[in-house]
Residue, then its C-alpha position, 0 to 999 in steps of 0.5 A: x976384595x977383587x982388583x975392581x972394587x979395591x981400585x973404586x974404594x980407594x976411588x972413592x976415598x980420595x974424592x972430595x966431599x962436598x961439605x954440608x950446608x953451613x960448614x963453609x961459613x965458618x971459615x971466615x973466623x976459623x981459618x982462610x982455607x976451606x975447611x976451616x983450618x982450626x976446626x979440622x980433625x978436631x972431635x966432631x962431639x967437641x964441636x956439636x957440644x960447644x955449638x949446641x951449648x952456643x945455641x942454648x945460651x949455657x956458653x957465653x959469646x959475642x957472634x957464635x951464639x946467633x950463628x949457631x941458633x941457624x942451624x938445627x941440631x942435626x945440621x950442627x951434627x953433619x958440619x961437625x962430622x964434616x970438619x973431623x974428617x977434614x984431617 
């Protein structure tokens, strides 16, 4: 890799990502600092399981079940990819 394109990828590996539609909402339970401090780094399939499970009704809660049901499966996807690359 030349000199110019190693010095843009790693350009490109400190710039922020905006975080998908959705995903700075769960910062107001999950921790203060965006991205949600709790939920950062964990694996996305954890969180895309659980959301998916909160939005089906198959996992008891008082507030996360009509959170989820906001958002499409693959809207749950994004946000969890989001919040596991926050490490």
């Amino acid at each position: 890799m030349g000199r110019m394109a190693f010095a843009a990828a790693a350009l490109l590996s400190t710039v922020a990502v905006a975080p998908p539609p959705g995903a700075s909402g769960c910062s107001g339970c999950h921790g203060a600092t965006a991205p949600p401090a709790v939920l950062t780094g964990r694996d996305p399939g954890d969180i895309v399981a659980a959301l998916d499970a909160y939005r089906t009704d198959a996992r008891p809660a008082t507030v996360m079940n009509h959170i989820a049901k906001g958002f499409s499966h693959d809207e749950t996807v994004a946000i969890a990819a989001w919040l596991a690359a926050q490490k």
